[in-house]
C-alpha positions in Angstrom: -30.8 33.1 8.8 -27.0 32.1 8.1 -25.7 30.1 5.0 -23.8 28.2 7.5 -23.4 27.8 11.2 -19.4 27.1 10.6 -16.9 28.2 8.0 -13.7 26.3 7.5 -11.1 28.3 5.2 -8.9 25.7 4.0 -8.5 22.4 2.9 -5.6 21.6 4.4 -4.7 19.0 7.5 -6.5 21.5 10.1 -9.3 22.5 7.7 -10.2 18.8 7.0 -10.2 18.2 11.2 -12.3 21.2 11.8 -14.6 20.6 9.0 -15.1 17.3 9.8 -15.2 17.9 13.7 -18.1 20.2 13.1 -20.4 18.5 10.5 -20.0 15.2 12.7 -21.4 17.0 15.1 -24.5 17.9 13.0 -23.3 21.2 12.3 -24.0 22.5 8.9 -20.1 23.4 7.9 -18.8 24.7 5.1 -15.0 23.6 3.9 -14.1 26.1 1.8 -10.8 25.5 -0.2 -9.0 26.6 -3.3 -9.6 23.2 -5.2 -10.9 20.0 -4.0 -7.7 18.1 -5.7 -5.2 20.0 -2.7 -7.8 18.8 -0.3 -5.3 16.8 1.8 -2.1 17.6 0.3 0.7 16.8 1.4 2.9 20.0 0.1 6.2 19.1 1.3 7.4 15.5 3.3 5.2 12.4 2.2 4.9 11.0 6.0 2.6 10.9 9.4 4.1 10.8 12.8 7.4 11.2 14.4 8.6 11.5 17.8 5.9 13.6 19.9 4.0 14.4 16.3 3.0 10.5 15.9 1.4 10.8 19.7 -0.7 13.9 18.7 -1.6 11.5 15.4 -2.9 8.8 18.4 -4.6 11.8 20.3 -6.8 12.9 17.4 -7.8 9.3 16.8 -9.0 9.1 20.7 -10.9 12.2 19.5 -12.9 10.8 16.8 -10.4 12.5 14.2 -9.7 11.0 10.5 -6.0 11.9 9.8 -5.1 8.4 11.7 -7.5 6.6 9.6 -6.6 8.1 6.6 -2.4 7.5 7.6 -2.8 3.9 8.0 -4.7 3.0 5.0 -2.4 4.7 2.7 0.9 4.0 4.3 3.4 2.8 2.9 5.9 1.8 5.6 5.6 1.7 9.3 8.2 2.2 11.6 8.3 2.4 15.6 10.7 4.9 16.4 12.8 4.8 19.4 11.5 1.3 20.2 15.4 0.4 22.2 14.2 3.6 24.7 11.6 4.5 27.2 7.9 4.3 26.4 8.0 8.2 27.0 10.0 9.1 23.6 8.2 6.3 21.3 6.2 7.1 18.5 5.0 5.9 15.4 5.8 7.3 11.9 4.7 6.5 8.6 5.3 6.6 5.0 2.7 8.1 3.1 1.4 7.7 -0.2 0.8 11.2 -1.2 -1.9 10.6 -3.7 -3.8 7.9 -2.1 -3.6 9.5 0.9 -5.5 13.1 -0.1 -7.6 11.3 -2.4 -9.1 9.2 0.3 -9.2 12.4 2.4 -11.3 14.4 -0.8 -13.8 11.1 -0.7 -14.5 11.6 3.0 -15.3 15.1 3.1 -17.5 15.0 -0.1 -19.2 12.0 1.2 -19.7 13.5 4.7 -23.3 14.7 6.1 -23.7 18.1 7.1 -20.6 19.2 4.9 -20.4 21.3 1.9 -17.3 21.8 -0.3 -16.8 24.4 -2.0 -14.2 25.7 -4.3 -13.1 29.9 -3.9 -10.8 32.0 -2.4 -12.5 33.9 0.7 -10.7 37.7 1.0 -11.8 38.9 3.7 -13.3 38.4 6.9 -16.6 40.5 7.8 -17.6 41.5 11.3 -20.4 43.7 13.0 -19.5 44.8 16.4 -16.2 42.6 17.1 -18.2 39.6 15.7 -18.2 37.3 12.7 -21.1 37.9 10.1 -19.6 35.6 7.2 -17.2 36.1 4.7 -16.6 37.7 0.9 -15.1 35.7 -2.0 -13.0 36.7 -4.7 -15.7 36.8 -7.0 -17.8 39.5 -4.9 -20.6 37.6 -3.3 -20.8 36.7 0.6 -21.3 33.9 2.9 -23.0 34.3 6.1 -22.2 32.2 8.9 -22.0 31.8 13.1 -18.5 30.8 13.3 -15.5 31.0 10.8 -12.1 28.4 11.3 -9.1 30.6 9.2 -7.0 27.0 8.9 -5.1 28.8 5.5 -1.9 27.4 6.6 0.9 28.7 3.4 -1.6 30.7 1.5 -1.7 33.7 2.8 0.4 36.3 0.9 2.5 33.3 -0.3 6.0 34.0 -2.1 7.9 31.2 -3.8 11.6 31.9 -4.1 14.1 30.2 -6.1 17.6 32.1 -5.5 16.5 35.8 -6.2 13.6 34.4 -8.5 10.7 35.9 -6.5 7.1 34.9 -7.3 3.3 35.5 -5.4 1.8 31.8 -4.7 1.1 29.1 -2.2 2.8 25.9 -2.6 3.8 24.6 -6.1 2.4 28.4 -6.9 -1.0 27.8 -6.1 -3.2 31.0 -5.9 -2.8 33.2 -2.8 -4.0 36.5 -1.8 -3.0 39.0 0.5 -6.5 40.8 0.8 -7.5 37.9 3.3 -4.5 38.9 5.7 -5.0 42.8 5.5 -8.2 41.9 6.2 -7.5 40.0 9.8 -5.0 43.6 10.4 -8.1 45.7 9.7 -9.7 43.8 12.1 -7.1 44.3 14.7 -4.8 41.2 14.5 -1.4 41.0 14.3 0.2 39.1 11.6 4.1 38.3 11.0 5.7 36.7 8.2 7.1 33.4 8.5 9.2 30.8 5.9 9.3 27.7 5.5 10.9 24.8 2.4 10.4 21.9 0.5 13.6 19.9 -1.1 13.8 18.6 -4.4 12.3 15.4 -5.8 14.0 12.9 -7.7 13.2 10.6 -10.2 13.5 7.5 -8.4 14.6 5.1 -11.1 17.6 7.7 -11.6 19.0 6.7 -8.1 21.6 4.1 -7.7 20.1 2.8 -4.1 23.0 0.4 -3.7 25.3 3.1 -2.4 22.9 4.5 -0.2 21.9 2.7 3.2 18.7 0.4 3.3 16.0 1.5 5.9 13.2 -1.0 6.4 10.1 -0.7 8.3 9.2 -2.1 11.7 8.2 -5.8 11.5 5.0 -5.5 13.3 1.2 -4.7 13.7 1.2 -1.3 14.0 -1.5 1.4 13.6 -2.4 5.1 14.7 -6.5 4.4 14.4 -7.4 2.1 17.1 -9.9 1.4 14.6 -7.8 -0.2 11.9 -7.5 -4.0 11.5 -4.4 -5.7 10.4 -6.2 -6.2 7.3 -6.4 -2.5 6.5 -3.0 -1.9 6.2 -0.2 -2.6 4.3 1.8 -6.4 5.3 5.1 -6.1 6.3 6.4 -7.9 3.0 4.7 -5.6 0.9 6.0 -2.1 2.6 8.4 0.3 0.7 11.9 1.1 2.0 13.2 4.5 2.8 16.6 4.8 2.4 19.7 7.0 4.0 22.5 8.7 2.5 24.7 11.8 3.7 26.1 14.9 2.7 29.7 14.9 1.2 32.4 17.8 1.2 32.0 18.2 -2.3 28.1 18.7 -1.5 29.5 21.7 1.4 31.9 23.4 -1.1 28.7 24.0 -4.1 26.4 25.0 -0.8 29.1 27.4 1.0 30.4 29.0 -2.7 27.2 29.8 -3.9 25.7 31.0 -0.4 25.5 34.8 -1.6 23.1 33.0 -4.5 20.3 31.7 -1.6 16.8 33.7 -1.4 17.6 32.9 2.9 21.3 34.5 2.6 21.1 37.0 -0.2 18.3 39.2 1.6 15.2 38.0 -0.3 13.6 36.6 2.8 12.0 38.7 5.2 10.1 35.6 7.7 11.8 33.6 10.3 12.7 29.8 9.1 11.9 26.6 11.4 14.7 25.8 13.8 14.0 21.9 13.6 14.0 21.5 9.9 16.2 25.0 8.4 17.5 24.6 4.7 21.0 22.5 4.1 22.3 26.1 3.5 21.5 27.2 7.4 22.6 23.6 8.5 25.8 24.1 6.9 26.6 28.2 8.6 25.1 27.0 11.8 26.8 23.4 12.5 30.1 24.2 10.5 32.0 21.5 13.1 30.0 18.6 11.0 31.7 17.1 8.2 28.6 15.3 6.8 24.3 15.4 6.9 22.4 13.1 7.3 19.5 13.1 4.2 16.6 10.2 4.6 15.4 9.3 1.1 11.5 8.8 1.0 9.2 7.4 -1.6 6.2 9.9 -2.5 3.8 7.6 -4.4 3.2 4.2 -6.2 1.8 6.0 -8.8 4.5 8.7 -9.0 8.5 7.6 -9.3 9.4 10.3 -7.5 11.6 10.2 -4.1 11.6 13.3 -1.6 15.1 13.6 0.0 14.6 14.6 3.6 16.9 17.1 5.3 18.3 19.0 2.2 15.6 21.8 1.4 17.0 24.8 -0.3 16.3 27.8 -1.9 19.7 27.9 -4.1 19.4 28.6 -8.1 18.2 25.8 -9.9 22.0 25.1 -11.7 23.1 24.8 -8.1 21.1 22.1 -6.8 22.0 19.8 -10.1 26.1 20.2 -8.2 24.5 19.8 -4.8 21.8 16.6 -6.1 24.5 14.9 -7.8 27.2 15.2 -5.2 25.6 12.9 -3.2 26.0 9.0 -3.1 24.1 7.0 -5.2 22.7 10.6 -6.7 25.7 10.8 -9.6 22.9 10.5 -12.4 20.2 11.9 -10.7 17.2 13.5 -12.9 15.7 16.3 -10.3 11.7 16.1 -11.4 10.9 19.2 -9.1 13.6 21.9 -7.7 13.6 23.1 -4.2 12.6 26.0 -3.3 11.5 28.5 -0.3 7.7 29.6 0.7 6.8 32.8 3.0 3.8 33.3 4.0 1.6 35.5 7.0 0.8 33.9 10.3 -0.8 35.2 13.3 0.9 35.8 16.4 -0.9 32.8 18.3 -1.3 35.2 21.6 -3.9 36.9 20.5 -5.4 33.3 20.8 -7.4 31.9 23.6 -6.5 28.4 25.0 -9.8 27.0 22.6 -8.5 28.3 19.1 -11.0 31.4 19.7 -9.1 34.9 18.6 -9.4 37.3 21.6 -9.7 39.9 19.4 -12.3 38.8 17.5 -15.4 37.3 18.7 -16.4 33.7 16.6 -13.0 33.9 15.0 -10.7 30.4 15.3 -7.6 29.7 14.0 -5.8 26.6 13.2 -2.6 25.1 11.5 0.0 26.9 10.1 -1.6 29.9 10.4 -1.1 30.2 13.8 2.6 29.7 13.6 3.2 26.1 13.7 4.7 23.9 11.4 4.0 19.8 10.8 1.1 18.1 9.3 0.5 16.7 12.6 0.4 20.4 15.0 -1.8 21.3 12.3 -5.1 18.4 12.4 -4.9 18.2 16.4 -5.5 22.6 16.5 -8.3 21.1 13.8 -9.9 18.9 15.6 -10.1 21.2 18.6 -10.8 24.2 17.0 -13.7 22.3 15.1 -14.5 21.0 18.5 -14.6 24.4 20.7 -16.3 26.0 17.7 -19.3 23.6 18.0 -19.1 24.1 22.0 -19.3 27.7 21.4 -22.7 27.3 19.6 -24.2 25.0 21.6 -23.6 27.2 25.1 -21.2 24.3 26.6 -18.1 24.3 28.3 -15.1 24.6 25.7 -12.6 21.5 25.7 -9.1 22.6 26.5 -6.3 20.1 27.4 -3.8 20.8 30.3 0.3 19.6 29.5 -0.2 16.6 31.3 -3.1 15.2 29.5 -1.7 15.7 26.0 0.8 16.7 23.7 -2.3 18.6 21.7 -2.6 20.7 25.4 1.2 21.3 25.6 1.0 23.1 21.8 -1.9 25.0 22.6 -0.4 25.9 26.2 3.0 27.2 24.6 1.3 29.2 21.6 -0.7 30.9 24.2 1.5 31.7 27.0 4.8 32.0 24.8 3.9 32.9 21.6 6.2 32.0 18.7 9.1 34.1 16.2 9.5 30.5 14.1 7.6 28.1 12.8 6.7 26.0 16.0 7.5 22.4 16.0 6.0 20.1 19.1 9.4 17.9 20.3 9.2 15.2 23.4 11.6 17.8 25.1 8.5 20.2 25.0 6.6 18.3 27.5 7.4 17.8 30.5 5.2 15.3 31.6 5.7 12.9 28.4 6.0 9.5 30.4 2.1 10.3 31.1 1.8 11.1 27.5 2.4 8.2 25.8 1.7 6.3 22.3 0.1 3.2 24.3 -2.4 5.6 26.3 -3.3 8.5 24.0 -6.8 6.0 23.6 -6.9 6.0 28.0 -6.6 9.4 28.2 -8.7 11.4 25.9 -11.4 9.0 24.7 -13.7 9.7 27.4 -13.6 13.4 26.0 -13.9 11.9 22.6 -17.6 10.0 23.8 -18.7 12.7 25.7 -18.7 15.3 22.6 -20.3 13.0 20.5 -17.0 12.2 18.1 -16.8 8.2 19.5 -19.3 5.9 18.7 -21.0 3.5 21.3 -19.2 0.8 19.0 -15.6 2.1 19.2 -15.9 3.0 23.2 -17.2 -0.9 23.7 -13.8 -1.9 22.4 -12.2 0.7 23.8 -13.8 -1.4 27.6 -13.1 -4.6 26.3 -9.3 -4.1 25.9 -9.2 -2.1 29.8 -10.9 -5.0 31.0 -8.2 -7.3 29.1 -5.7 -5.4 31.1 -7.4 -5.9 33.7 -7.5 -9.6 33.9 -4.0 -9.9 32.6 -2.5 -7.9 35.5 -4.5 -10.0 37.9 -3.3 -13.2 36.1 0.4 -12.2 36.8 -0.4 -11.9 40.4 -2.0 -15.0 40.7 0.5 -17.0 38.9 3.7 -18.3 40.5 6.7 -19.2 38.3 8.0 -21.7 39.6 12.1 -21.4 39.3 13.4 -25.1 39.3 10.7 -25.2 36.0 14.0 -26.0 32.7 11.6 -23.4 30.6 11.6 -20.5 33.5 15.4 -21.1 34.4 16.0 -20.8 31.2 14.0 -17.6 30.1 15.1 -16.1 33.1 18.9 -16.5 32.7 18.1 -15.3 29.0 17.4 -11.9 30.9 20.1 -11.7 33.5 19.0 -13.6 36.3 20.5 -16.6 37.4 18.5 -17.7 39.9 18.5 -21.2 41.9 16.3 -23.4 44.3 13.0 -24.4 44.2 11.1 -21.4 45.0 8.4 -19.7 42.8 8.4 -15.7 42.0 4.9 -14.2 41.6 4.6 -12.9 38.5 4.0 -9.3 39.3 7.4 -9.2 40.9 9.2 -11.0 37.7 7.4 -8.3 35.3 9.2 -5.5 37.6 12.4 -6.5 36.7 14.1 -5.5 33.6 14.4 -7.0 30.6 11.7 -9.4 31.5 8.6 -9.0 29.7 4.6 -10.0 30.2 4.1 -12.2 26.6 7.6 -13.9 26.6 7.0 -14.8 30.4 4.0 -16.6 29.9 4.5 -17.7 26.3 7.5 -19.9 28.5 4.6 -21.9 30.0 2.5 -22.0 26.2 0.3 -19.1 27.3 -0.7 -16.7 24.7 -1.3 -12.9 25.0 -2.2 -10.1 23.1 1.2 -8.5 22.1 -0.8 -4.9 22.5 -2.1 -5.4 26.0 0.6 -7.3 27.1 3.5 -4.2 26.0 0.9 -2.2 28.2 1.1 -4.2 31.0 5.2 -4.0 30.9 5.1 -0.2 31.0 2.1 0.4 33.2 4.0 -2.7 36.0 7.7 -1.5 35.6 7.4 2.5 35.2 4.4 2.7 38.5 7.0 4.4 40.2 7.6 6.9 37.5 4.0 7.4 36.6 2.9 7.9 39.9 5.5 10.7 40.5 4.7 12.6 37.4 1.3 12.5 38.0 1.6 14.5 41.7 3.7 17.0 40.2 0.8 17.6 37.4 -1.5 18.0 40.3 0.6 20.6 41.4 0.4 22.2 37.9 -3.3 21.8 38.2 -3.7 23.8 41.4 -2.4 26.9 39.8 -4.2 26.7 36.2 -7.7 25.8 38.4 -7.0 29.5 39.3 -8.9 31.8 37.1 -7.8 35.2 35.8 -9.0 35.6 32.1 -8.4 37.6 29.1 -10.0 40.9 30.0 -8.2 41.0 34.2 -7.5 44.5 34.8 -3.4 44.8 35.9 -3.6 48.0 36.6 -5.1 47.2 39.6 -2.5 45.2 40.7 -0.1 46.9 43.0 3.5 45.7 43.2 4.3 43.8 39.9 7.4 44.0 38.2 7.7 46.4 35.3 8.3 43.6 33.1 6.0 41.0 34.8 2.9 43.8 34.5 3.9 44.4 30.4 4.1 40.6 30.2 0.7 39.8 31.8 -1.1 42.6 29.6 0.5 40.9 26.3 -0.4 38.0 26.8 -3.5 37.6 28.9 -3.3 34.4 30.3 -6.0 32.9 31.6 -5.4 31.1 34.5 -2.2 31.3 37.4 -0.7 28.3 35.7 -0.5 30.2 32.3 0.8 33.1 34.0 3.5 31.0 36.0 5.1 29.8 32.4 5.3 33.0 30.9 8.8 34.2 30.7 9.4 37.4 32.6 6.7 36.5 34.7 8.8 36.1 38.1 7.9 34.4 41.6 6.8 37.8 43.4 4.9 38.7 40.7 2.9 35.6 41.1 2.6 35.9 45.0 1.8 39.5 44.5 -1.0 38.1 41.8 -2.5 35.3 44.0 -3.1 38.3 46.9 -4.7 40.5 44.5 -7.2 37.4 43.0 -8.5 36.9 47.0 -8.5 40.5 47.2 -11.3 40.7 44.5 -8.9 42.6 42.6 -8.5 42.6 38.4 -12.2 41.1 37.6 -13.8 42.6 34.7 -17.0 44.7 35.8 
């Protein structure tokens, strides 16, 4: 008999999803973490959300997942982002309170059935026969178990560097090892080193915020967790500012003079940086046409005066960043309370991963988080929650749950680990998916929590709310097209001129037709003839009415998408057998396995032929495993 059924190495943002996931679903999980106080830490930016990163926040929630609860209970700001643009590219991000956000996180795992925490440092992986038997700990003894979830994120084989000040640990030099990694290469995986950064933190009272600019939240009810009340969170009154200030060619001249002096320049770092959030140093060699940065200055804590300055991570000597801190405006007596500094770590190539967090290599191994390449709080709880998921769906003899890029952002991440791999730290942008006006903030709850119910994640409670807002909808779209607005009415004319239209007579518009226009929207319309809506529903009616058009055309061109992933080939197809593939499309396909037409089609190298020459072999019989 097995300790456990499911193993969760880490505590991190994927480890607390997977645990969670599992012993939800009356799984006896261990979480297995480092210490129980970096259960939930937030090791580098003090925030949830962002543009297609706030979405997969929404997703998790239609899931059953805790991160939105957690976010909107210990924010302290909320902010709609890209609110002017279309409903595609909007997405809510939050300030966090660090502490009060991984505390609440520690009291929901410890307080969780089916879950046991416990504190050690697993070193290696144990198998019999391609197949996980448990795992060893530091100290020598051994856990047995069904299933382990390797969510390790930064920890493996860690190096902090300062400038050419090169130490072993995790974040904030928290213990690592590199046994746990050369055990996943024994075992036949690949791993690559990546790096990432943090920036400094200042002591906030040190900062004169008057010469910086003054970023307030979004005056609104807003919430990731369809779950929270307004009462939950923070009142708009009582949310903390960010704040923005910029770069300044005095900054440039201490960052450019001293580059020689940077772990990233100087030869110290061996891993690959994130593109979409490199150092100030890289910002600085790669974008030498801008005069100035943009930095946003973010509170970390009501119980820590300490403000995170976004944008200018480093790995410069400590005597440097006092130039660079205090170069900036508002920043001329600046006390730095922690320097800046660079982290590399192993990752696995995320190829060697099926589409359901399973490794292909090994049989019961998942993977999640960082260690699989990504970057982002965010990427890292929605691979979580599914690996948690799929890793429970694996023990129970059920069909895995695996998302295609048109019903998620979560499917979209796990679609381009899989088919493309990664060299950086990935990070999911709106730009990344191509069908993002059917991936929306507003329907994250329509799309996925159907799945949620069905796996057992979404109580009978949150899925009769969940009915009683489409039904809402419902009746409200039928309302419009019932009602006639009658033009010659002072308060229509008047509403309607207000948007544009200067329409005369005495006829009445249906107000379906009105909502179609622009500028005109469902609550102001009918607030003109003292009719009250809900401000939620009624912002869904808007998009669902005036983008139809859109919507509808996305949606056939998924279908297409569909067609070709409904077409099976799986990990162990034989291309041998395949006659007539390109050189490069045959070394492609044996890389990285894909397993269906669809995968195959968005793998680079992969050309047109090759895939007509594929789709003959598949109806041939051709490539099956015996």
């Amino acid at each position: 008999m097995v300790d456990f059924d499911i193993v969760v190495i880490g505590g991190g943002h994927a480890g607390i999803e997977a645990a969670l996931a599992s012993a939800r679903l009356k799984k006896n999980t261990c979480l297995l973490t480092l210490s129980i106080d970096n259960i939930g830490k937030m090791p580098c930016n003090p925030s949830v959300g962002g543009p297609a990163k706030g979405i997969v926040v929404r997703e998790i929630d239609a899931l059953g997942g805790q991160m939105p609860i957690t976010a909107d209970k210990t924010a302290l700001q909320f902010k709609m982002l890209n609110s002017a643009k279309g409903p595609g590219v909007r997405a809510l991000r939050v300030q966090s309170d660090k502490i009060a956000y991984k505390k609440m996180m520690q009291d929901v795992c410890l307080h969780t059935e089916n879950l046991t925490v416990k504190e050690a440092m697993a070193v290696k992986i144990n198998t019999e026969n391609n197949r996980i038997t448990g795992i060893t700990l530091a100290d020598g003894s051994f856990i047995s178990c069904s299933i382990v979830i390797l969510t390790t994120g930064t920890y493996m084989a860690g190096v902090n560097m300062i400038s050419s000040e090169v130490r072993d640990g995790g974040p904030d030099m928290e213990k690592t090892t590199k046994d746990l990694s050369q055990s996943l290469r024994d075992l036949g995986l690949h791993t690559f080193r990546l790096k990432t950064g943090t920036p400094a933190r200042i002591l906030t009272s040190s900062i004169d915020f008057s010469k910086t600019q003054y970023e307030p939240g979004t005056d609104a009810f807003l919430r990731f967790s369809e779950t929270t009340r307004q009462e939950d969170v923070r009142a708009f009154k009582d949310q903390v500012p960010c704040y923005l200030t910029y770069t300044t060619p005095e900054t440039h001249e201490w960052i450019l003079n001293n580059l020689n002096k940077s772990s990233m320049y100087s030869g110290v770092v061996k891993g690959v940086g994130p593109r979409y959030c490199p150092s100030i140093e890289d910002k600085l060699v790669r974008f030498k046409d801008k005069p100035r940065h943009l930095l946003f200055l973010e509170p970390e804590s009501l119980s820590m005066d300490t403000t995170y300055i976004q944008g200018f991570s480093t790995s410069l000597p400590r005597d440097i960043q006092e130039h660079m801190v205090h170069s900036l405006p508002g920043f001329k007596d600046a006390i730095i309370k922690k320097y800046a500094y660079a982290i590399e770590y192993d990752a696995i190539d995320p190829i060697q991963m099926k589409p359901t967090f399973e490794s292909k290599i090994i049989e019961n191994l998942f993977t999640a988080g960082q260690v699989n390449g990504t970057s982002g709080y965010e990427e890292a709880a929605g691979q979580g929650i599914m690996a948690g998921i799929n890793a429970v769906m694996k023990l129970d003899g059920k069909q895995p749950l695996v998302f295609a890029r048109d019903e998620a952002y979560i499917g979209v991440l796990v679609d381009d680990l899989t088919t493309k791999g990664t060299l950086e730290p990935y990070r999911l942008l709106t730009s990344r998916a191509e069908f993002r006006l059917l991936l929306r903030h507003d329907n994250a709850e329509e799309r996925l929590i159907d799945k949620g119910r069905s796996i057992g994640l979404i109580s009978d409670e949150r899925y009769a709310a969940y009915e009683r807002k489409q039904a809402e909808l419902s009746r409200l779209k039928d309302h419009l097209k019932e009602t006639v607005f009658e033009v010659d009415d002072d308060r229509i004319h008047q509403y309607l001129k207000e948007c544009g239209y200067d329409e005369d007579g005495h006829r009445g518009i249906n107000g379906l037709d009105l909502v179609k226009r622009p500028n005109i929207e469902t609550k102001k319309l009918f607030e003109t003839i003292d009719e009250e809506t809900d401000s939620f529903i009624a912002s869904k009616c808007d998009i669902d009415i005036k983008y139809a058009g859109y919507i509808d055309k996305a949606r056939r061109e998924a279908s297409k998408l569909k067609a070709m992933d409904s077409i099976s080939l799986g990990v162990d197809f034989n291309y041998d057998e395949v006659d007539n593939l390109s050189i490069e499309g045959r070394q492609k396909l044996m890389k990285y396995k894909p397993a269906t037409m669809g995968q195959a089609s968005r793998i680079s190298g992969v050309n047109p032929a090759d895939l007509a020459v594929l789709a003959i072999a598949i109806k041939q019989g051709k490539g099956k495993a015996k």
